[in-house]
ROMARGU-715677 format. One record per residue (C-alpha): x, y, z. Coordinates in pm, whole numbers, plus 50000, padded with zeros to 5 digits. Last residue first. Layout:
REM ROMARGU-715677
<xx=X, yy=Y, zz=Z>
...
END
This chain:
REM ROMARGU-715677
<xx=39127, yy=24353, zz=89317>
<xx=38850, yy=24153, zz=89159>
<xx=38605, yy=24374, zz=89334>
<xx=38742, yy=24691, zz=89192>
<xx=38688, yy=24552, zz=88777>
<xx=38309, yy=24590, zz=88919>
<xx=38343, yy=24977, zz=88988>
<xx=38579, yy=25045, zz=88721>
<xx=38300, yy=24894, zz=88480>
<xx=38025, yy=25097, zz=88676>
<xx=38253, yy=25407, zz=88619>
<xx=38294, yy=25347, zz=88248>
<xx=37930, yy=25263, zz=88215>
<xx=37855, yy=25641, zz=88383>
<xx=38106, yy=25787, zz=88156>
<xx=37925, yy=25657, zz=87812>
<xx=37598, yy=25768, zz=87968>
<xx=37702, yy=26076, zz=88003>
<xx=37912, yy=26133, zz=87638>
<xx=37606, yy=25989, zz=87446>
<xx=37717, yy=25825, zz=87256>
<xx=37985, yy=25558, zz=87230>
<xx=37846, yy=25281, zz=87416>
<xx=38047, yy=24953, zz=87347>
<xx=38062, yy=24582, zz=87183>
<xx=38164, yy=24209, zz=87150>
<xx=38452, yy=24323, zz=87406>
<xx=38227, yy=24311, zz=87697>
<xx=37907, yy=24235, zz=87563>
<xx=37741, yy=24193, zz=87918>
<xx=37893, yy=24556, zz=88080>
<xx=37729, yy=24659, zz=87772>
<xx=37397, yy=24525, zz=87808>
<xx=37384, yy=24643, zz=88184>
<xx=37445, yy=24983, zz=88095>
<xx=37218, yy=25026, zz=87821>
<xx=36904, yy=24840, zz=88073>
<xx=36929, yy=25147, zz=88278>
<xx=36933, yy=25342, zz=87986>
<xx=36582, yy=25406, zz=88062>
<xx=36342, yy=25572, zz=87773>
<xx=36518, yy=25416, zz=87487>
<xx=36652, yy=25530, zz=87122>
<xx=36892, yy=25313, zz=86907>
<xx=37129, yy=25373, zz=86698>
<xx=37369, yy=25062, zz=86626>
<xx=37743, yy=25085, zz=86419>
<xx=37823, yy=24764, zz=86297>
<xx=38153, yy=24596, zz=86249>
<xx=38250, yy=24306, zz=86038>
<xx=38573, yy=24464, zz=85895>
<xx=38392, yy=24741, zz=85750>
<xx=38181, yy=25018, zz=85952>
<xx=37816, yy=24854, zz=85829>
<xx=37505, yy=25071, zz=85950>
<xx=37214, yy=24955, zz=86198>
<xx=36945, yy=25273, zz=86257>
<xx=36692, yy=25298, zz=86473>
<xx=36716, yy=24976, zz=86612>
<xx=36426, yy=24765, zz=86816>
<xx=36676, yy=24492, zz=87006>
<xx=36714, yy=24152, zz=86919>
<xx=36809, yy=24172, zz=86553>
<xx=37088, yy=24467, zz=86631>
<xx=37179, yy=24321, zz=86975>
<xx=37294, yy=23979, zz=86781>
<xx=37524, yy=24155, zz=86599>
<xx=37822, yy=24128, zz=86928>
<xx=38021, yy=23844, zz=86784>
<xx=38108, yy=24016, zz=86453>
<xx=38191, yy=24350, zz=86659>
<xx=37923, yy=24605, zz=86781>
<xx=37955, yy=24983, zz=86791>
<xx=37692, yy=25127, zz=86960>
<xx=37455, yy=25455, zz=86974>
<xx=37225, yy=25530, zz=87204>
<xx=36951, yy=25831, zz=87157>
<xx=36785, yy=25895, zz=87495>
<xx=36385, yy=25873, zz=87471>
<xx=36192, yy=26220, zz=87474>
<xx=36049, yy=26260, zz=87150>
<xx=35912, yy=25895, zz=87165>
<xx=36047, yy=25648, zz=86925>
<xx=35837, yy=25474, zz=86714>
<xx=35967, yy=25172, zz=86593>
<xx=35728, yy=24932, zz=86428>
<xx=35739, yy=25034, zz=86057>
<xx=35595, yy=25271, zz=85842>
<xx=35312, yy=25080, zz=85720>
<xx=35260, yy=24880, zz=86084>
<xx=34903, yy=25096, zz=86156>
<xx=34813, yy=24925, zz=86501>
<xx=34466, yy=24803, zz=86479>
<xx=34276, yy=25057, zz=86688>
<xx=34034, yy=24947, zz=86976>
<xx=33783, yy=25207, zz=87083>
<xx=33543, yy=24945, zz=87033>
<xx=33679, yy=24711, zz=87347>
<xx=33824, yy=24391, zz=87252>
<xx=33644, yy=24142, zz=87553>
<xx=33791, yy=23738, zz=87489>
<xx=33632, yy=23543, zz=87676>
<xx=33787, yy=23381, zz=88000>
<xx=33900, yy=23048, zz=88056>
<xx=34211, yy=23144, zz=88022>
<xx=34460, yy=23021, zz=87751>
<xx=34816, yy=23021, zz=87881>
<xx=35194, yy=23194, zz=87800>
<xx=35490, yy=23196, zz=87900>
<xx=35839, yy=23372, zz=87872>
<xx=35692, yy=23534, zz=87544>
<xx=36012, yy=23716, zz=87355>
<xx=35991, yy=23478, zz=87065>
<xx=35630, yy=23570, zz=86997>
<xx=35704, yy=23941, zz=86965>
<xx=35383, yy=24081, zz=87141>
<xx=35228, yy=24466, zz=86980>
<xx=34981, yy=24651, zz=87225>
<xx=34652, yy=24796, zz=87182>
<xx=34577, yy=25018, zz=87515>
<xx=34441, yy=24960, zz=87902>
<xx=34844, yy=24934, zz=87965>
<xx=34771, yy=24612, zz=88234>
<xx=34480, yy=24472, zz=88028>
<xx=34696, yy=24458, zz=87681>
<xx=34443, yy=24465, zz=87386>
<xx=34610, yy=24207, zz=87105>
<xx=34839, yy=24187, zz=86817>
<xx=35023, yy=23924, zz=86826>
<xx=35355, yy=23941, zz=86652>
<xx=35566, yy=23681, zz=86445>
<xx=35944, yy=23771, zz=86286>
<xx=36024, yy=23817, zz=85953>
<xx=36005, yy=24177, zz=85946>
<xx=35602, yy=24131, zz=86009>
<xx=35431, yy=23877, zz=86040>
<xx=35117, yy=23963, zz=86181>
<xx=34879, yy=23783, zz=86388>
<xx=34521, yy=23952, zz=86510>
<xx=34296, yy=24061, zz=86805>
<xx=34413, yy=23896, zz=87056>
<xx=34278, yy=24021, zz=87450>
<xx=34551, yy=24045, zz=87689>
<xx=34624, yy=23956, zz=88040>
<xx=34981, yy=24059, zz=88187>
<xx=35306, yy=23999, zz=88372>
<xx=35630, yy=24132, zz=88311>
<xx=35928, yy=23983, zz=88284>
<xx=36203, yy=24273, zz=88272>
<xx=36489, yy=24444, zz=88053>
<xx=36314, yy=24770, zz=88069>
<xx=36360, yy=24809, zz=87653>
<xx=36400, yy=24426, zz=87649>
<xx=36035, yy=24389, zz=87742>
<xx=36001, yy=23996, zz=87843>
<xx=35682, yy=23860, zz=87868>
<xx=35432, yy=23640, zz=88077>
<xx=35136, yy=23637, zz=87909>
<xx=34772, yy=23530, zz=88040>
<xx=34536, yy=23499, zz=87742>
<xx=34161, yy=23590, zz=87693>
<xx=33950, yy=23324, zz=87495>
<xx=33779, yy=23370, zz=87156>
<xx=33800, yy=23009, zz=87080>
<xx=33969, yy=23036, zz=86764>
<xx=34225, yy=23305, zz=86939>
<xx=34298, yy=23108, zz=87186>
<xx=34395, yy=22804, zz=87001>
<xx=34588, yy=23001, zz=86742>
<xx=34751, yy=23150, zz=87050>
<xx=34830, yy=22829, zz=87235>
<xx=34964, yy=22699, zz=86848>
<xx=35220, yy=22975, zz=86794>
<xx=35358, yy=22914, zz=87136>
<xx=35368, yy=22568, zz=87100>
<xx=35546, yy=22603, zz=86767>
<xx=35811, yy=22832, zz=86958>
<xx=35850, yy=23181, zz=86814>
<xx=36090, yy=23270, zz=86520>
<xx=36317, yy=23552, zz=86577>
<xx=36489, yy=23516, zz=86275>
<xx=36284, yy=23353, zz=85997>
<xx=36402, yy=23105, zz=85745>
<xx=36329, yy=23100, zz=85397>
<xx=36356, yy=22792, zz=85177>
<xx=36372, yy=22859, zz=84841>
<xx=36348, yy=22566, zz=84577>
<xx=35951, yy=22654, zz=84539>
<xx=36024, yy=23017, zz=84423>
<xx=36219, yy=22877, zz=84107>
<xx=35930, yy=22668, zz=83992>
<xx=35669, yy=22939, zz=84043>
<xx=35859, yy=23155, zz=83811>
<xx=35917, yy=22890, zz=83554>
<xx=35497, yy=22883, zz=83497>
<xx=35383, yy=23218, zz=83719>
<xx=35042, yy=23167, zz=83582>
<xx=34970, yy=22827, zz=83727>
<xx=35175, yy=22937, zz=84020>
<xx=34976, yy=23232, zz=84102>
<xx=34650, yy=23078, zz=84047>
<xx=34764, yy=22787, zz=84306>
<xx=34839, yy=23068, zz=84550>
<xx=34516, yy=23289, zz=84513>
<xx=34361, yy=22934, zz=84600>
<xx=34582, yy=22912, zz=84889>
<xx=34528, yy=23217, zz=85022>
<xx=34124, yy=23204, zz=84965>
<xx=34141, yy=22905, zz=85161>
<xx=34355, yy=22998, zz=85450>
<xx=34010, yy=23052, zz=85671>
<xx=34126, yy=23285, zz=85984>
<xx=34179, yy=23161, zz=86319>
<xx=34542, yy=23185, zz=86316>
<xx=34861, yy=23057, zz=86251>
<xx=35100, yy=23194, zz=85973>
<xx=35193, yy=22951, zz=85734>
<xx=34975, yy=23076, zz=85470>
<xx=35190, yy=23413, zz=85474>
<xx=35530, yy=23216, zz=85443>
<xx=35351, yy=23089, zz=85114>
<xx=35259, yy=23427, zz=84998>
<xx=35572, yy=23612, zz=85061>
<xx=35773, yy=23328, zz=84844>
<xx=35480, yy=23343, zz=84560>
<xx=35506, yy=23759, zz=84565>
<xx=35951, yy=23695, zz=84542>
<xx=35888, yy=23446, zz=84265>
<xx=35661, yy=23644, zz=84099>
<xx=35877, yy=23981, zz=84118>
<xx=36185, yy=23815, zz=84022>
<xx=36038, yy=23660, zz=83733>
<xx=35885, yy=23957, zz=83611>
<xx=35488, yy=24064, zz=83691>
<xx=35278, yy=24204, zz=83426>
<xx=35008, yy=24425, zz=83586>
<xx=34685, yy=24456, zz=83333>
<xx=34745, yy=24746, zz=83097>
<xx=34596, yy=25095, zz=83234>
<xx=34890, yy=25197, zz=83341>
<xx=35109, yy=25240, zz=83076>
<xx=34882, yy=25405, zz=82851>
<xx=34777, yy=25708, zz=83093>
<xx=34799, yy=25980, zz=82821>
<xx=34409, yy=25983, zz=82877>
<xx=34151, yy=26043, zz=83181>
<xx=33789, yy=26178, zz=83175>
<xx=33596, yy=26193, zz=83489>
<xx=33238, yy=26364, zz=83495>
<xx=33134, yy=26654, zz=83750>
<xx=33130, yy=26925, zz=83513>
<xx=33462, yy=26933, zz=83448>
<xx=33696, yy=26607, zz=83618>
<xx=33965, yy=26650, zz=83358>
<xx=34270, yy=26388, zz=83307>
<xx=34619, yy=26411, zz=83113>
<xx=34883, yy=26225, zz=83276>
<xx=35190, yy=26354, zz=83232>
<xx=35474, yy=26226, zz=82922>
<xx=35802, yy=26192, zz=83054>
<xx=35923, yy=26013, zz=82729>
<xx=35638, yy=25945, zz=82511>
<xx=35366, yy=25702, zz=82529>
<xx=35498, yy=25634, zz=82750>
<xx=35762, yy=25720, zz=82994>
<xx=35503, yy=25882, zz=83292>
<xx=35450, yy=26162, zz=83492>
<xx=35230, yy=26196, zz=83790>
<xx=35111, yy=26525, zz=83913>
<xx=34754, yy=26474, zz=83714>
<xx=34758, yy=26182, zz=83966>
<xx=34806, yy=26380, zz=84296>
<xx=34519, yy=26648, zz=84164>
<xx=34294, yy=26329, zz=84074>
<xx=34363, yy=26166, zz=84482>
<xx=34276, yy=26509, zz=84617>
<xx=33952, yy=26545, zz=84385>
<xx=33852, yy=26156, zz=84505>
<xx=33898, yy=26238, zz=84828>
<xx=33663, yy=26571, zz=84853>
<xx=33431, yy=26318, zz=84687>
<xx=33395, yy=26122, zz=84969>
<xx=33593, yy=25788, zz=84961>
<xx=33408, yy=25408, zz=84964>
<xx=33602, yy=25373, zz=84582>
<xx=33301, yy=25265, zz=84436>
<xx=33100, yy=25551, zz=84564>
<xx=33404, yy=25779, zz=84503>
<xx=33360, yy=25688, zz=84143>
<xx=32990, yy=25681, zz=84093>
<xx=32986, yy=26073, zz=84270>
<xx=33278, yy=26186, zz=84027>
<xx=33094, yy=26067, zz=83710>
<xx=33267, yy=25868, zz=83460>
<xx=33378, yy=25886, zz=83134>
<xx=33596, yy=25664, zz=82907>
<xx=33478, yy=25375, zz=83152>
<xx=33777, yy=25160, zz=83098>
<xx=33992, yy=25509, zz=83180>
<xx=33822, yy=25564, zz=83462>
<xx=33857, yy=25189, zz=83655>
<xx=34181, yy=25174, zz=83505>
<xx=34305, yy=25495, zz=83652>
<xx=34185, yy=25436, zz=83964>
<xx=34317, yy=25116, zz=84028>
<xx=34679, yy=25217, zz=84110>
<xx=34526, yy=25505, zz=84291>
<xx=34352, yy=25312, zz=84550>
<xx=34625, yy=25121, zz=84631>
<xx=34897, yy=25405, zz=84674>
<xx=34609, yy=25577, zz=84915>
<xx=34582, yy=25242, zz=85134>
<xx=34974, yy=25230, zz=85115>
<xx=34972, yy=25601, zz=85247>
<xx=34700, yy=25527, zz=85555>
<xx=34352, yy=25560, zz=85486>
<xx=34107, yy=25775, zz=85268>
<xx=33821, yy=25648, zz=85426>
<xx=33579, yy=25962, zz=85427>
<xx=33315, yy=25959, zz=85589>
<xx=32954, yy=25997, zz=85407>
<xx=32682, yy=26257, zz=85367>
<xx=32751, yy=26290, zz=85037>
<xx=32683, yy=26656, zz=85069>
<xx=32986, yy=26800, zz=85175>
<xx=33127, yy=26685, zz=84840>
<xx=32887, yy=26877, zz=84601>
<xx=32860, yy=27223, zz=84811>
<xx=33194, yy=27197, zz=84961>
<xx=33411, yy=27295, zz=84670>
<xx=33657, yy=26977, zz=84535>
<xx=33347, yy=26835, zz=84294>
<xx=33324, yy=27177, zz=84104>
<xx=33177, yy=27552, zz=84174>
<xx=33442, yy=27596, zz=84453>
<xx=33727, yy=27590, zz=84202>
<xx=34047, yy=27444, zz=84344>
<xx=34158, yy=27192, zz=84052>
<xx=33908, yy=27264, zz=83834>
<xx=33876, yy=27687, zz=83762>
<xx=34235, yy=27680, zz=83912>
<xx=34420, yy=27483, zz=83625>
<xx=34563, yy=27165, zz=83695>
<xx=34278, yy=26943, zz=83623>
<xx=34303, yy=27028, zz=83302>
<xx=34339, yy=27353, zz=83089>
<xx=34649, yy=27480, zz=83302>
<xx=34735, yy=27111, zz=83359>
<xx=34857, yy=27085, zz=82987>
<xx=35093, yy=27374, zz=83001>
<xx=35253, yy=27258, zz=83329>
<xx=35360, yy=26909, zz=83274>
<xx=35486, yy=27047, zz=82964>
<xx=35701, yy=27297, zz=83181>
<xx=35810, yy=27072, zz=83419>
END
């Protein structure tokens, strides 16, 4: 890293731009934009820097405040997002070359950034894979208007050329699919702006439960089909795997999202553990896989010979014990050394009644 670190000590590197008070990063030019920040989650932050460097470097120059106007960021943002890119090193024009970029004086100059500033090229892979995405995408249903999809589509294909033709002979099919009625009762509902009654199954409890939420959106995500709605009974936003809704109907009841309503941030996946839940962990033969694409995993790792070792974390292992007294010889506890026992026993216990 030493060339990365010679030219950042008279860039954006060095301390007099970088950290200096007297530039965009000190409080006297950012704090006084008088506007919040919207810096986002990671992919939001990815984004935004992909089209940075374009933006500046078909400008030549640029002023910090124009940029984190355009960008809707304070400018305390944009100096944090120019300090991660003067960090980034790239293969051309020459082999692990760094972005070179100064923000003195409160304009934005960037160079040795060849290789991003070109318009994206996609490969066939990566078209046919976007185009594949795309379509399942349009076949989502919901309230909102597919036309801009489907035109995005259409300019897809007509650019992809072969690429387009190879993603239209693959059929996908998604695990965990929910019902077509389903699908369409919430499409309905959601159109109308009406409140639905649910009756679903939590697999972490292993229950029905009952309750009346509010949708707020549809996401596929992981192949499978969620609603995203407020839950009346946990007075939060929760997450609904269609194919786990028992039953479902549209009430004649508006819809009432309250404003402290958060879309749940799916980036980093959907399973968030709490600190406290019991770590499970299962071996599963051929037969027994089904518990890794039914149940929210951890971790799911291959042991050879059509075996899969399962982690899994879970508040009551109540459920734990009745799953494996169900898989029998498809699969078993193995951790922790308690819980492992106390299946034993109930095993022993039931095995008794047959004597």
């Amino acid at each position: 890293m030493s060339r990365g670190s010679s030219r950042g000590s008279g860039r954006a590197g060095g301390s007099g731009r970088a950290g200096g008070s007297g530039r965009a990063g000190g409080s006297g030019r950012a704090g006084g934009s008088g506007r919040a920040g919207r810096s986002g989650t990671a992919t939001d932050r990815l984004q935004r820097l992909l089209a940075l460097v374009p933006y500046v470097v078909s400008r030549e120059v640029v002023g910090l405040a124009e940029t984190a106007a355009a960008f809707e960021i304070t400018e305390n943002e944009l100096v944090d997002d120019l300090n991660m890119l003067w960090c980034v090193e790239l293969r051309s024009p020459d082999p692990y070359c760094p972005i070179d970029l100064s923000y003195e004086g409160g304009e934005i100059m960037v160079s040795q950034a060849e290789s991003m500033d070109r318009p994206l090229r996609l490969g066939t892979d990566e078209a046919s894979a976007l185009l594949i995405g795309l379509r399942m995408l349009a076949e989502l249903p919901g309230p909102q208007d597919q036309s801009a999809l489907r035109r995005t589509i259409a300019k897809l294909e007509a650019a992809a050329g072969d690429a387009a033709t190879a993603s239209a002979q693959v059929a996908v099919h998604m695990d965990g699919r929910a019902p077509l009625d389903v699908q369409a009762q919430v499409a309905e509902a959601m159109r109308r702006g009406r409140r639905l009654h649910l009756s679903y199954y939590v697999p972490g409890r292993d229950e029905a439960t009952e309750r009346d939420v509010d949708p707020m959106r549809l996401l596929l995500l992981e192949g499978r089909t969620y609603l995203e709605a407020w839950c009346r009974r946990a007075e939060a936003v929760r997450l609904f795997r269609l194919d786990r809704v028992l039953a479902l109907a549209v009430l004649d009841v508006a819809a009432e999202v309250p404003g402290q309503a958060k879309h749940v941030d799916v980036d980093s996946g959907l399973f968030r553990p709490s600190a406290s839940d019991v770590r499970v962990e299962l071996e599963l033969s051929r037969a027994g896989h089904w518990v890794s694409h039914y149940y929210p995993c951890e971790q799911v790792s291959d042991l050879g010979d059509g075996r899969l070792k399962v982690v899994l974390r879970t508040p009551d292992t109540g459920w734990v014990r009745r799953l494996a007294l169900r898989l029998g010889e498809d699969g078993k506890v193995t951790a922790p050394e308690g819980l492992v026992r106390e299946i034993e026993d109930e095993a022993t216990a039931a095995l008794a009644q047959y004597a």
